[in-house]
PDB file of N, CA, C and O in Angstrom, chain B, residues numbered from 101:
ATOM      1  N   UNK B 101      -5.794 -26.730  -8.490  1.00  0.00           N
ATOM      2  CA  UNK B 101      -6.079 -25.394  -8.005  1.00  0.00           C
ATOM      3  C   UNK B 101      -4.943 -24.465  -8.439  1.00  0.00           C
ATOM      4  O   UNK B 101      -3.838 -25.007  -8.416  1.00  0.00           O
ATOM      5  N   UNK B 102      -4.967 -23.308  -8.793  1.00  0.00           N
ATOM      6  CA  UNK B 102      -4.224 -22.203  -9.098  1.00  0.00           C
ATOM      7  C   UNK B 102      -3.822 -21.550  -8.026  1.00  0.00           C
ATOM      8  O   UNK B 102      -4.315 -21.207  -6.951  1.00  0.00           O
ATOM      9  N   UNK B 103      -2.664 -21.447  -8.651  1.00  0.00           N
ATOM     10  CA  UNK B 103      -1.819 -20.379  -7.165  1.00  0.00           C
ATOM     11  C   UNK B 103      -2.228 -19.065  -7.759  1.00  0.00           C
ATOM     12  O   UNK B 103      -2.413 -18.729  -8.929  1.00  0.00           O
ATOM     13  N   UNK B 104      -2.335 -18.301  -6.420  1.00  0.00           N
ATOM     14  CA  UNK B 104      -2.612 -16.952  -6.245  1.00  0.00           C
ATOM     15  C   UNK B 104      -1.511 -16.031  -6.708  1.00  0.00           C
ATOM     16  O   UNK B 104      -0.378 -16.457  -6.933  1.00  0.00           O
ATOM     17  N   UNK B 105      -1.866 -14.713  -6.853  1.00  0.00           N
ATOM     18  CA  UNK B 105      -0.770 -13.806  -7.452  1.00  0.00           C
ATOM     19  C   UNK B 105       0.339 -13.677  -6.553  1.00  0.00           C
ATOM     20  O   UNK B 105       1.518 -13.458  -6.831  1.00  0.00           O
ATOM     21  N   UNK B 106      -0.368 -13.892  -5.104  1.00  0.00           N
ATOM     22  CA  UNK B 106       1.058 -13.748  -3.912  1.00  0.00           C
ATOM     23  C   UNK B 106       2.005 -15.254  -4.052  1.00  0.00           C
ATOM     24  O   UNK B 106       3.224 -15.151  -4.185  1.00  0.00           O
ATOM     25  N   UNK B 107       1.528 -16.254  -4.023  1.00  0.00           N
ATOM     26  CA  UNK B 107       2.173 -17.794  -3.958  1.00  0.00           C
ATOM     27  C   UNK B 107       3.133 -17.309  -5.008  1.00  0.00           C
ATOM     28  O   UNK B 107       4.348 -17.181  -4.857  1.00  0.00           O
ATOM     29  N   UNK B 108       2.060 -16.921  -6.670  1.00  0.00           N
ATOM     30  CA  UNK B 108       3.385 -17.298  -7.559  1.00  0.00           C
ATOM     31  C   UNK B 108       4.940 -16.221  -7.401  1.00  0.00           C
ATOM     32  O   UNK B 108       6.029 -16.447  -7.929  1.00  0.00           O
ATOM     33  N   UNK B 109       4.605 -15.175  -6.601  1.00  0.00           N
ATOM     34  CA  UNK B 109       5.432 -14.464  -6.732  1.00  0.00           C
ATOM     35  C   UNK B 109       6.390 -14.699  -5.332  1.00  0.00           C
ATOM     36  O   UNK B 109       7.437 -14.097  -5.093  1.00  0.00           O
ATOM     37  N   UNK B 110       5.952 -15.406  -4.748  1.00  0.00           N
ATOM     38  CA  UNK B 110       6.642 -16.227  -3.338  1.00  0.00           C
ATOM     39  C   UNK B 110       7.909 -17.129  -4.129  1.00  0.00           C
ATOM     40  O   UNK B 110       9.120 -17.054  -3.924  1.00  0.00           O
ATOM     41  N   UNK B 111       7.063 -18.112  -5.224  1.00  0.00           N
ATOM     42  CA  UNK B 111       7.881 -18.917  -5.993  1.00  0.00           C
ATOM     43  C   UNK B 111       8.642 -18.685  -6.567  1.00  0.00           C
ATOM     44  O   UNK B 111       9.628 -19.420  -6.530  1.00  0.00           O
ATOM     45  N   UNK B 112       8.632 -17.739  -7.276  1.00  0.00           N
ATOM     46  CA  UNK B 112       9.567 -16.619  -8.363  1.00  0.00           C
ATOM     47  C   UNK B 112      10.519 -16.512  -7.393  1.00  0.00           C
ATOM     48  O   UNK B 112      11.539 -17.182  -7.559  1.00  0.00           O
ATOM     49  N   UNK B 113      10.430 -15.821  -6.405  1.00  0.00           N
ATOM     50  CA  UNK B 113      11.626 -15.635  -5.197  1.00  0.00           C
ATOM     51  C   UNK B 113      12.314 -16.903  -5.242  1.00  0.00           C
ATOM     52  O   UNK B 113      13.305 -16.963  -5.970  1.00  0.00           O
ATOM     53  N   UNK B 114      11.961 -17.935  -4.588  1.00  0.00           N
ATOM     54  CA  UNK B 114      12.790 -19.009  -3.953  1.00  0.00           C
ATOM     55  C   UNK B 114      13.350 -19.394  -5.769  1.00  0.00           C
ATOM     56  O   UNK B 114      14.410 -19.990  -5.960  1.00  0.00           O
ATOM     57  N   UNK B 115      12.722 -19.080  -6.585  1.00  0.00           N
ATOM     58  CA  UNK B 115      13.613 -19.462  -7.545  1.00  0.00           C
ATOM     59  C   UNK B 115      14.850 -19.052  -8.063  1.00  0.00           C
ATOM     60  O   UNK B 115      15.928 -19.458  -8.496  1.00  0.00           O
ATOM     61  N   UNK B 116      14.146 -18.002  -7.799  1.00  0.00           N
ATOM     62  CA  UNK B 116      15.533 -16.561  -8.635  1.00  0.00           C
ATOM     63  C   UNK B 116      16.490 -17.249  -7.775  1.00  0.00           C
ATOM     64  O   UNK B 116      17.494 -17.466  -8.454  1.00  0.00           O
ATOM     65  N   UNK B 117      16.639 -17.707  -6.537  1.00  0.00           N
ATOM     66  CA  UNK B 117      17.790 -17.518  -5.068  1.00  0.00           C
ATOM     67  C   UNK B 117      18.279 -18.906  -5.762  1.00  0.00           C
ATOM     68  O   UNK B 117      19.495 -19.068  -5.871  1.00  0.00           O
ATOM     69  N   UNK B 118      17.688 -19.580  -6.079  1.00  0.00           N
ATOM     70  CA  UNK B 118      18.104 -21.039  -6.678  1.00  0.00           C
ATOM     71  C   UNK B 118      19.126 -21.027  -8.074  1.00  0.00           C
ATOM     72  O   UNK B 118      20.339 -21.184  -8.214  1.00  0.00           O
ATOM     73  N   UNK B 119      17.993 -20.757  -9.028  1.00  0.00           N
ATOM     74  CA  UNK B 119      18.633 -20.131 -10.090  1.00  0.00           C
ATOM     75  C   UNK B 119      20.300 -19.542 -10.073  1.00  0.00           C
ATOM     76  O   UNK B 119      21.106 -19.560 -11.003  1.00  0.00           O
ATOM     77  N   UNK B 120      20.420 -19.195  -9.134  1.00  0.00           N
ATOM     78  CA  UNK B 120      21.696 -18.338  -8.896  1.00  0.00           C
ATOM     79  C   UNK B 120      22.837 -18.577  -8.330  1.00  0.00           C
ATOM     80  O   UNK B 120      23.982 -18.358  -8.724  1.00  0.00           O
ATOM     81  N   UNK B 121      22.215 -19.302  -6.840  1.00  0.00           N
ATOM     82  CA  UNK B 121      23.392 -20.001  -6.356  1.00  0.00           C
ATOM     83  C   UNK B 121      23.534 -21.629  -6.901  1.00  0.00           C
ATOM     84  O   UNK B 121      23.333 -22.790  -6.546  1.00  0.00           O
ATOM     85  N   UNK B 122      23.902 -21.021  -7.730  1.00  0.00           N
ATOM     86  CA  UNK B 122      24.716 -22.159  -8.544  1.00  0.00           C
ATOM     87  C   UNK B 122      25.551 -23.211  -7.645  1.00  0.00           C
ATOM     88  O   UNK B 122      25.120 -24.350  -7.463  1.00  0.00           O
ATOM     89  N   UNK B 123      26.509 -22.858  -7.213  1.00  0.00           N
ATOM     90  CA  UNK B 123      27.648 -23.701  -5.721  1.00  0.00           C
ATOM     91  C   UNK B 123      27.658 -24.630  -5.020  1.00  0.00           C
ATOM     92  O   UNK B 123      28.461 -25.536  -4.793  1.00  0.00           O
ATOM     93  N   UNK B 124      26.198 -24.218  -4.491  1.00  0.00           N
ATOM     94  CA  UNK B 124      25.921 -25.826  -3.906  1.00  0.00           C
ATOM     95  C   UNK B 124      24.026 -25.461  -3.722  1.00  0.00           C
ATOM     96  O   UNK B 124      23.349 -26.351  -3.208  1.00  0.00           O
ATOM     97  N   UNK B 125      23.536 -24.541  -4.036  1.00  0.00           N
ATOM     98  CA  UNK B 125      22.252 -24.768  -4.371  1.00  0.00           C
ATOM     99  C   UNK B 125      21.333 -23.896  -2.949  1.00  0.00           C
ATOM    100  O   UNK B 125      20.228 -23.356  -2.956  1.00  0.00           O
ATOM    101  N   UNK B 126      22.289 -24.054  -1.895  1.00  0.00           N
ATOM    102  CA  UNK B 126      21.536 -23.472  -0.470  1.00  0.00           C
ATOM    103  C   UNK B 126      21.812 -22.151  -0.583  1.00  0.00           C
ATOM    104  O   UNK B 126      20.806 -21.455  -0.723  1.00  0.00           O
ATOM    105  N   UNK B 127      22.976 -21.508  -0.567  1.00  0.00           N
ATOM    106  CA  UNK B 127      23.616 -20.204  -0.301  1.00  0.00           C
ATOM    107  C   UNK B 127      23.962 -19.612  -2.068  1.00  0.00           C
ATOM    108  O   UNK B 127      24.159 -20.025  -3.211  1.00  0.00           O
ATOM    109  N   UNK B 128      23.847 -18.330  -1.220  1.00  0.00           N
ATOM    110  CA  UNK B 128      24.964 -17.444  -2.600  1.00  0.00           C
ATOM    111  C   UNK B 128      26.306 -16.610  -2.140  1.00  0.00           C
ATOM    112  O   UNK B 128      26.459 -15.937  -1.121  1.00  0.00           O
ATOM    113  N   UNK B 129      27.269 -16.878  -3.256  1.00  0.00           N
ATOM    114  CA  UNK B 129      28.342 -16.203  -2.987  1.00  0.00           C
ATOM    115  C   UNK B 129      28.454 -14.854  -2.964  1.00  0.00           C
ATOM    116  O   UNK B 129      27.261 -14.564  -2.875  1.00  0.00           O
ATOM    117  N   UNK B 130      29.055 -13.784  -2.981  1.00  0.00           N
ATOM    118  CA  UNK B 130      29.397 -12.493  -3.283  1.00  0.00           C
ATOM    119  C   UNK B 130      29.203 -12.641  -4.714  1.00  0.00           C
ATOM    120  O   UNK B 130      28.214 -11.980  -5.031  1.00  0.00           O
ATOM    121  N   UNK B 131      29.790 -13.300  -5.846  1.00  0.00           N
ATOM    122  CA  UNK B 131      29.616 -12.864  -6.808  1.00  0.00           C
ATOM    123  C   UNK B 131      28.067 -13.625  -7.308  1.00  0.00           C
ATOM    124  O   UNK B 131      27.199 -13.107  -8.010  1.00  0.00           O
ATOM    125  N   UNK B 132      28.067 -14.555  -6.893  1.00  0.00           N
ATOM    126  CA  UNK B 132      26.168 -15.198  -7.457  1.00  0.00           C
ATOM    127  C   UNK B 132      25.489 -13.883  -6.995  1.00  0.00           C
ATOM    128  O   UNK B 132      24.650 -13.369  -7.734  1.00  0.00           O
ATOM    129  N   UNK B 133      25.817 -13.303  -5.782  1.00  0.00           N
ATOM    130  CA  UNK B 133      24.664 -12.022  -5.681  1.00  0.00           C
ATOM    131  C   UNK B 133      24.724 -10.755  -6.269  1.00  0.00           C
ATOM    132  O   UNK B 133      23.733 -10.132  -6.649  1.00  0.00           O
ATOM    133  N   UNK B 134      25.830 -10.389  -6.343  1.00  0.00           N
ATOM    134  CA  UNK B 134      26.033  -9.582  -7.965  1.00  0.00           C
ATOM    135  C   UNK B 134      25.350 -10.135  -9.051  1.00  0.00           C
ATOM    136  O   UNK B 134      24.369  -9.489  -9.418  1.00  0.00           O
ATOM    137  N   UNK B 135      25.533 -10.863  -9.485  1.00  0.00           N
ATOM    138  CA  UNK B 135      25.090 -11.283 -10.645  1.00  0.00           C
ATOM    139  C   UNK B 135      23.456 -11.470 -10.325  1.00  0.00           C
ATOM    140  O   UNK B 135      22.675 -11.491 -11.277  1.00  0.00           O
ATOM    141  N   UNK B 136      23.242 -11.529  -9.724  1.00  0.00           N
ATOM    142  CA  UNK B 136      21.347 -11.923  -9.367  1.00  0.00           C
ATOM    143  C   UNK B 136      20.981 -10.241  -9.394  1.00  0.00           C
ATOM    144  O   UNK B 136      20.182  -9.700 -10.158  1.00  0.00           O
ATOM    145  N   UNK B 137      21.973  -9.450  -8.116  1.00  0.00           N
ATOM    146  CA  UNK B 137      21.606  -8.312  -8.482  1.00  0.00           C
ATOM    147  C   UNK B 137      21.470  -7.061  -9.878  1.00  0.00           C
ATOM    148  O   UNK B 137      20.648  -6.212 -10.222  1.00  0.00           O
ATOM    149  N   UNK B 138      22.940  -7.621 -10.418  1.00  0.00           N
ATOM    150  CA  UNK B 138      22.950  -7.000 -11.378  1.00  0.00           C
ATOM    151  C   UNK B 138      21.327  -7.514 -13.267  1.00  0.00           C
ATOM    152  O   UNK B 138      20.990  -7.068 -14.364  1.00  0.00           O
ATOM    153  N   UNK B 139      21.081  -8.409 -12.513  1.00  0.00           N
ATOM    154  CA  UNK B 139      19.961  -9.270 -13.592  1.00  0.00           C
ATOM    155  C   UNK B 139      18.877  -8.587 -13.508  1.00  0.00           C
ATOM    156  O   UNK B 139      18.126  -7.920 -14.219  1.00  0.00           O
ATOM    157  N   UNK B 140      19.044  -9.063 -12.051  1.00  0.00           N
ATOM    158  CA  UNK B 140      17.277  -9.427 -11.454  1.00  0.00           C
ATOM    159  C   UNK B 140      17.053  -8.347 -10.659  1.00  0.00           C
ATOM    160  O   UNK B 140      16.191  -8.663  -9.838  1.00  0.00           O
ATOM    161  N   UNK B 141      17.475  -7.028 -10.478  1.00  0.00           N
ATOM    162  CA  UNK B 141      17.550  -5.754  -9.521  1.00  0.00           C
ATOM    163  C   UNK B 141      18.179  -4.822 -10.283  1.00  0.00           C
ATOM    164  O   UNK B 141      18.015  -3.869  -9.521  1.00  0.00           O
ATOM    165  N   UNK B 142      18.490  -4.585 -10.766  1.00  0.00           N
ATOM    166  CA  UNK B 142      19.161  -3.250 -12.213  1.00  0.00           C
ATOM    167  C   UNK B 142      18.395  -2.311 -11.763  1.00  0.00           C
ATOM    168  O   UNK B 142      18.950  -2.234 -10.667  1.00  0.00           O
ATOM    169  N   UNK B 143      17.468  -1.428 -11.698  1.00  0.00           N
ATOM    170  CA  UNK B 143      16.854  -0.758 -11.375  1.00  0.00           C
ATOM    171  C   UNK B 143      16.906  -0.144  -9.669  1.00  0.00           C
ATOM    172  O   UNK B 143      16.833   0.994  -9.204  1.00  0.00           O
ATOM    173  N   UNK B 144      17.072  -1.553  -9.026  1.00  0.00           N
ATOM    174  CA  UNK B 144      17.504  -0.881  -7.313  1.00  0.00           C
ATOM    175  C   UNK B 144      18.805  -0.326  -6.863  1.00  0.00           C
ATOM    176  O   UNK B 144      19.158   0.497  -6.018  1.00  0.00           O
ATOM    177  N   UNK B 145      19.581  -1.337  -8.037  1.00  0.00           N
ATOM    178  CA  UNK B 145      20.962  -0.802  -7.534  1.00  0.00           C
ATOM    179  C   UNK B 145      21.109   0.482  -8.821  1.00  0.00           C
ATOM    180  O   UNK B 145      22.302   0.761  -8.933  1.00  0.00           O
ATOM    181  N   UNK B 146      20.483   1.076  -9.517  1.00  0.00           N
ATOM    182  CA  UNK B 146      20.734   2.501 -10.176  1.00  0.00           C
ATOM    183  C   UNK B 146      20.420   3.284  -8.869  1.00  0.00           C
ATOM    184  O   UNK B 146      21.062   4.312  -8.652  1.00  0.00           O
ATOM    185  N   UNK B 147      19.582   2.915  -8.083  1.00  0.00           N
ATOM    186  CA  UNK B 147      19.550   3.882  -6.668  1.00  0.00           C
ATOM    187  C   UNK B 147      20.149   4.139  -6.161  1.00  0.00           C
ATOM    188  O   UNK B 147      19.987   5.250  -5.656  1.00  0.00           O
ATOM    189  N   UNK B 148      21.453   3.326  -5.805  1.00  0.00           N
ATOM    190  CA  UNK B 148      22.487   3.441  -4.341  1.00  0.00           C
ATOM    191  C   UNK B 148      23.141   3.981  -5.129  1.00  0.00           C
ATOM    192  O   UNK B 148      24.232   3.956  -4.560  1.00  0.00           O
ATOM    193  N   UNK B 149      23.286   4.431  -5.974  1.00  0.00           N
ATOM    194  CA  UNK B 149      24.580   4.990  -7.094  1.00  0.00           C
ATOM    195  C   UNK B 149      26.057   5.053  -6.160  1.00  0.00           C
ATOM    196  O   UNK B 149      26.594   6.087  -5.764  1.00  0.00           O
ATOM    197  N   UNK B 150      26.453   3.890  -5.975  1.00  0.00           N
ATOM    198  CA  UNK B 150      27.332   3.731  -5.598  1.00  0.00           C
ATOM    199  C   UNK B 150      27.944   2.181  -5.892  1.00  0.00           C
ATOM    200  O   UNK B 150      27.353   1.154  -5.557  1.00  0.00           O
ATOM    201  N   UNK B 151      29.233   2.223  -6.578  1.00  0.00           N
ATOM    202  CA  UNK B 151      29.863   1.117  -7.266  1.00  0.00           C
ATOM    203  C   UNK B 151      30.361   0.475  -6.135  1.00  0.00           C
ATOM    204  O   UNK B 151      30.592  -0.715  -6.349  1.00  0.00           O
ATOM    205  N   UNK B 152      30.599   0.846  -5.032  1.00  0.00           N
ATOM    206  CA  UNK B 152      30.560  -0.384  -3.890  1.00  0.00           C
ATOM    207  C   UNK B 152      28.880  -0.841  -3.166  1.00  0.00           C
ATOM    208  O   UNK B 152      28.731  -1.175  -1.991  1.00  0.00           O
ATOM    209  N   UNK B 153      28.207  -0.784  -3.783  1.00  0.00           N
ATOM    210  CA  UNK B 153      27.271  -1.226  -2.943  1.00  0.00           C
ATOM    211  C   UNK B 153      26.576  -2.319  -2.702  1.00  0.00           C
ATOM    212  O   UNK B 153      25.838  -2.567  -1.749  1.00  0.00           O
ATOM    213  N   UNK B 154      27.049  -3.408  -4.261  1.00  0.00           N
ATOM    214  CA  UNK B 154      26.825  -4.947  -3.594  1.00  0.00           C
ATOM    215  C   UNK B 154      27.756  -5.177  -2.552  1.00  0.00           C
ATOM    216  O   UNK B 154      27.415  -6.141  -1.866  1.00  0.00           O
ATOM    217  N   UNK B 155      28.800  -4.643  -2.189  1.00  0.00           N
ATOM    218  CA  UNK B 155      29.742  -5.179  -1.582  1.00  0.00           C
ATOM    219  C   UNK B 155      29.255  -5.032   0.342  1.00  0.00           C
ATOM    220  O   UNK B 155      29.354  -5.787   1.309  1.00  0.00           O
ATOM    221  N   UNK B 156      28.707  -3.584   0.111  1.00  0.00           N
ATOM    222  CA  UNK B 156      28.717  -3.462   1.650  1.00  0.00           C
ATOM    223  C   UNK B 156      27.166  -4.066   1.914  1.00  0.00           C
ATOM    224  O   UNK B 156      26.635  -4.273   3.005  1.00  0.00           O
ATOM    225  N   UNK B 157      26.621  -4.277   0.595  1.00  0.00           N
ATOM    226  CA  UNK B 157      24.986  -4.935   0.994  1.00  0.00           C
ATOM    227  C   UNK B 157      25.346  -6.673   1.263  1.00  0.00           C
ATOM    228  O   UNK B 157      24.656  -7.345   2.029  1.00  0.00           O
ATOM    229  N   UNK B 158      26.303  -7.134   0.645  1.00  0.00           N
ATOM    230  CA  UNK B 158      26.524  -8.536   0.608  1.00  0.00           C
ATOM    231  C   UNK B 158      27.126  -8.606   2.151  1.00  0.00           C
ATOM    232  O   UNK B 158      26.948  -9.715   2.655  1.00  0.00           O
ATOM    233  N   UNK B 159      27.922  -7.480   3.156  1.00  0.00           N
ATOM    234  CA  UNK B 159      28.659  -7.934   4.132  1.00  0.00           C
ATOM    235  C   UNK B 159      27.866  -6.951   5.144  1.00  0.00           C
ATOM    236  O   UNK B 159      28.549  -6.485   6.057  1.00  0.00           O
ATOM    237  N   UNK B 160      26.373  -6.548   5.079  1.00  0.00           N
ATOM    238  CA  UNK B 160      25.544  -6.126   5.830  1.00  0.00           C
ATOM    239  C   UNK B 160      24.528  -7.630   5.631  1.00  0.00           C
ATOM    240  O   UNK B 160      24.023  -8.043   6.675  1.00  0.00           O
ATOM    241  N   UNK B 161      24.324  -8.185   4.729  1.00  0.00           N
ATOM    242  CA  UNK B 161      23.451  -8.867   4.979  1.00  0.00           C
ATOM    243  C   UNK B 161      24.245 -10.572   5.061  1.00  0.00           C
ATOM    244  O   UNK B 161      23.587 -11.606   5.172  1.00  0.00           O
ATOM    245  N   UNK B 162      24.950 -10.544   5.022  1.00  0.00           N
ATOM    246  CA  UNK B 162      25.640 -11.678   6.011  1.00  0.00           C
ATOM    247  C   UNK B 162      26.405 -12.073   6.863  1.00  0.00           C
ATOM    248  O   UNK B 162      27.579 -12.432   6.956  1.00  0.00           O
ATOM    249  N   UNK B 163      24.932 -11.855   7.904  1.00  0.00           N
ATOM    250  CA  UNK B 163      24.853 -11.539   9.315  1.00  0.00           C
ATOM    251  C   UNK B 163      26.035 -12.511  10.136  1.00  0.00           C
ATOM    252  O   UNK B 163      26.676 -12.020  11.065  1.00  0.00           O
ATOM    253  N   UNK B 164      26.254 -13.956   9.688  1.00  0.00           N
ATOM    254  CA  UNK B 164      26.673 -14.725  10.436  1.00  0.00           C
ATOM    255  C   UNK B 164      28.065 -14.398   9.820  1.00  0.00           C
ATOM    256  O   UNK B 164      28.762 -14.320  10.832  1.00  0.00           O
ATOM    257  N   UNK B 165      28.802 -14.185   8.860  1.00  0.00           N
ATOM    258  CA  UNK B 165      30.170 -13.819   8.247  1.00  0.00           C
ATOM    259  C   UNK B 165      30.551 -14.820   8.051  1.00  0.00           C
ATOM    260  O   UNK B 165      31.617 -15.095   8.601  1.00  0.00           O
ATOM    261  N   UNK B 166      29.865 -15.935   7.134  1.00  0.00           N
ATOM    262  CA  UNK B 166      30.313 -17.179   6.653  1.00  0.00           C
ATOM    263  C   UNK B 166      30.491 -16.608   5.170  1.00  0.00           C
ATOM    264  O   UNK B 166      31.381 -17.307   4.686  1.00  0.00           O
ATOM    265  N   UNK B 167      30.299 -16.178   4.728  1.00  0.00           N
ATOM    266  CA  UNK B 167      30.884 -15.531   3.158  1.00  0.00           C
ATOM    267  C   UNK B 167      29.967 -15.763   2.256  1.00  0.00           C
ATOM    268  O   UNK B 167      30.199 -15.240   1.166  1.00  0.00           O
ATOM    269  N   UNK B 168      28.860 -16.461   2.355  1.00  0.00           N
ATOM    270  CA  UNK B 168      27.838 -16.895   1.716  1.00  0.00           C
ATOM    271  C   UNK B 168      25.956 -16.545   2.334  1.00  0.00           C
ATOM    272  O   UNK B 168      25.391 -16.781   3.402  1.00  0.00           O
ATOM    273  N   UNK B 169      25.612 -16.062   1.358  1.00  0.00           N
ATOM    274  CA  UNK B 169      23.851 -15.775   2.096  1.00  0.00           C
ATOM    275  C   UNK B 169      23.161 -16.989   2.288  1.00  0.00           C
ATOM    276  O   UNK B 169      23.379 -17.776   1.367  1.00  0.00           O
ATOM    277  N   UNK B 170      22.651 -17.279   2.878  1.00  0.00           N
ATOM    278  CA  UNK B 170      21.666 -18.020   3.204  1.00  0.00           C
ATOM    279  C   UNK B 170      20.637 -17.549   2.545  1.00  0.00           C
ATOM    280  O   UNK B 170      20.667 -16.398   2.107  1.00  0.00           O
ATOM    281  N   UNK B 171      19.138 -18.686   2.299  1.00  0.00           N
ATOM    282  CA  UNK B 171      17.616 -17.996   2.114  1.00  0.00           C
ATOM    283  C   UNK B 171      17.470 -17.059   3.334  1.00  0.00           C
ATOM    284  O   UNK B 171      17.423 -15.833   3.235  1.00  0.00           O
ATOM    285  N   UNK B 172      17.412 -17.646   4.324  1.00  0.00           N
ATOM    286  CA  UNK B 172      16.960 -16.341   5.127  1.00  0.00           C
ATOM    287  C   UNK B 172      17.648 -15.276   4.951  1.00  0.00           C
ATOM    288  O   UNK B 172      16.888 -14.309   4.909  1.00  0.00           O
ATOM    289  N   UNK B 173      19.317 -14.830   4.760  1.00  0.00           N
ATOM    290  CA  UNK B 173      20.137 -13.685   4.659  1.00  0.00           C
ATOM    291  C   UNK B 173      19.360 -13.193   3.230  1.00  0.00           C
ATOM    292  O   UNK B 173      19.331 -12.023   2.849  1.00  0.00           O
ATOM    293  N   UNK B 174      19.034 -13.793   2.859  1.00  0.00           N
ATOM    294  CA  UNK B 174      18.571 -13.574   1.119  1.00  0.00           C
ATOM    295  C   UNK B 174      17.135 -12.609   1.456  1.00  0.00           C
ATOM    296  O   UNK B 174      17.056 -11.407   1.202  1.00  0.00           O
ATOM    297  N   UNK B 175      16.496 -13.097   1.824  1.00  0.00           N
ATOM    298  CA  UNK B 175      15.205 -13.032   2.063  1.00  0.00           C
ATOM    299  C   UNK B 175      15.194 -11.496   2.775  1.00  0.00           C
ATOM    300  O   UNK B 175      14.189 -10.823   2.548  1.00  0.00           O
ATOM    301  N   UNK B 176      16.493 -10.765   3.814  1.00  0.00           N
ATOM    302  CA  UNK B 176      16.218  -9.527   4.207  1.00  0.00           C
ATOM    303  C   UNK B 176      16.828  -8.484   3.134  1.00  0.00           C
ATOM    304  O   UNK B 176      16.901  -7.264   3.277  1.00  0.00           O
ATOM    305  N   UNK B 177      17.303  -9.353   1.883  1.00  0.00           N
ATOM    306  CA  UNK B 177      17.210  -8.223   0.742  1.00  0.00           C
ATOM    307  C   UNK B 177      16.132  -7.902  -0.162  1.00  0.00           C
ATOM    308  O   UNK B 177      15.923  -6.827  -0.725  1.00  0.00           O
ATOM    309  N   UNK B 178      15.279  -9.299  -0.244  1.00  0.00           N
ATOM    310  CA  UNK B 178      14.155  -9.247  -0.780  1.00  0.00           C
ATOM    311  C   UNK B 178      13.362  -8.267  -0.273  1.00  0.00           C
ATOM    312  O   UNK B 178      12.666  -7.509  -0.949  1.00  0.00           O
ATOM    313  N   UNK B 179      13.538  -8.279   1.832  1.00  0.00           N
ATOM    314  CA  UNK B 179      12.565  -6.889   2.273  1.00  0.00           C
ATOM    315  C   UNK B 179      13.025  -5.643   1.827  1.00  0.00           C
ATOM    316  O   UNK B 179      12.377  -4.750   1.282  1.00  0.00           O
ATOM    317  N   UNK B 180      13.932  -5.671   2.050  1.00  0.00           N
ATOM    318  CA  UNK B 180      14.523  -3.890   1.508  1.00  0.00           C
ATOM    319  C   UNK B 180      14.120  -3.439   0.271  1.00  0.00           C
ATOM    320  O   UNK B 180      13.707  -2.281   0.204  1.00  0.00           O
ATOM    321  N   UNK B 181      14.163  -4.220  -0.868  1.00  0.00           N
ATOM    322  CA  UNK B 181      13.711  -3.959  -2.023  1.00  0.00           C
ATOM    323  C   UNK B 181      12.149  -3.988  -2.375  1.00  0.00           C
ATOM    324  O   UNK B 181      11.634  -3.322  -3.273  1.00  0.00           O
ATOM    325  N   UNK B 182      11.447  -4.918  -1.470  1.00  0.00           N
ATOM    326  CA  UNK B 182      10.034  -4.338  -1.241  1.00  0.00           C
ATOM    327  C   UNK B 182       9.671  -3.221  -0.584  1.00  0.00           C
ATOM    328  O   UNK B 182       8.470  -2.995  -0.734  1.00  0.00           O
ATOM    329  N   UNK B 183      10.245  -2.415   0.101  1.00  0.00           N
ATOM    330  CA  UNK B 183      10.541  -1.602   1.294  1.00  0.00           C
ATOM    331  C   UNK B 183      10.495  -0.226   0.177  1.00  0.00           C
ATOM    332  O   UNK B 183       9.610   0.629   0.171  1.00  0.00           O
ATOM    333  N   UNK B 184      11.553  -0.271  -0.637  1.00  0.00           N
ATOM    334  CA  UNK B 184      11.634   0.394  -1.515  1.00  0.00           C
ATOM    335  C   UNK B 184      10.803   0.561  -2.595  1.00  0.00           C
ATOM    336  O   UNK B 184      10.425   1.697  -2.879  1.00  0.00           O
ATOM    337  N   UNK B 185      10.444  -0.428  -3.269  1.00  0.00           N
ATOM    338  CA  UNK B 185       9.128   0.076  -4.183  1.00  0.00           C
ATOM    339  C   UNK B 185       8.177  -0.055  -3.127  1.00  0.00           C
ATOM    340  O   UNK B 185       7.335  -0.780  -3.656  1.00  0.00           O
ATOM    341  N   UNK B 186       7.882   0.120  -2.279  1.00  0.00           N
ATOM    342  CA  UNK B 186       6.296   0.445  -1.901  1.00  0.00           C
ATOM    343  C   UNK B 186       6.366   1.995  -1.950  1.00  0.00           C
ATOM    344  O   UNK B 186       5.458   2.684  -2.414  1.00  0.00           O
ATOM    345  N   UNK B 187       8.105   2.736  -1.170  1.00  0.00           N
ATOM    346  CA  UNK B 187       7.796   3.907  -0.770  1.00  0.00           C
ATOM    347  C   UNK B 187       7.807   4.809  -2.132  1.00  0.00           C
ATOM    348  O   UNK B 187       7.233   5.876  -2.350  1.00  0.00           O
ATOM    349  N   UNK B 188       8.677   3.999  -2.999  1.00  0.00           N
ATOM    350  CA  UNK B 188       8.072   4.881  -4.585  1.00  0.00           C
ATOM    351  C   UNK B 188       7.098   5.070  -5.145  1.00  0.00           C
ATOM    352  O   UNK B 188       6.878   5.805  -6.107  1.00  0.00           O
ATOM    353  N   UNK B 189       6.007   3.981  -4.204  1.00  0.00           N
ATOM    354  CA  UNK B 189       4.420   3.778  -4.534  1.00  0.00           C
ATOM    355  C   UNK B 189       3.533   4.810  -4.189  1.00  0.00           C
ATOM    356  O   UNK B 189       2.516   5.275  -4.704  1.00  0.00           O
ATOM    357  N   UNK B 190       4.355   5.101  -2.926  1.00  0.00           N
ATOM    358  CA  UNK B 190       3.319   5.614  -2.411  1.00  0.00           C
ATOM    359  C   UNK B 190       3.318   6.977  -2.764  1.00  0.00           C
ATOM    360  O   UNK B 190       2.407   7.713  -2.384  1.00  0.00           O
TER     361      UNK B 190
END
């Protein structure tokens, strides 16, 4: 059976987060998320036009202050950036 357009793009996610955190495979560092951002998001971060803004997005979205994102910490950047192209959608 074929995955649907939503599954594969579910998958794409958990990959990219994989793909990236290199370290130990669960979490990403400050710089794995730069680098994911700067790849795989170029376009969102031309928005914040601001050269600190992985920084205060990496220590807004990790909530627990272990220095590393989690999938779930991961996952409330994924919303924001859906959040954002919808409202350019609309």
């Amino acid at each position: 059976m074929s995955q649907t357009q939503l599954e594969e793009a579910c998958e794409t996610i958990i990959n990219v987060f994989h793909q990236y955190s290199l370290r130990d495979g669960n979490s990403l560092s400050e710089m794995e998320m730069a680098e994911l951002m700067k790849k795989e998001l170029p376009n969102f971060l031309k928005e914040k036009k601001n050269p600190k803004a992985i920084d205060e997005m990496f220590n807004d979205l990790d909530k627990n202050k272990d220095a590393v994102l989690s999938f779930d910490e991961f996952l409330v950047l994924v919303q924001r950036v859906l959040f954002s192209a919808n409202e350019h959608n609309s």
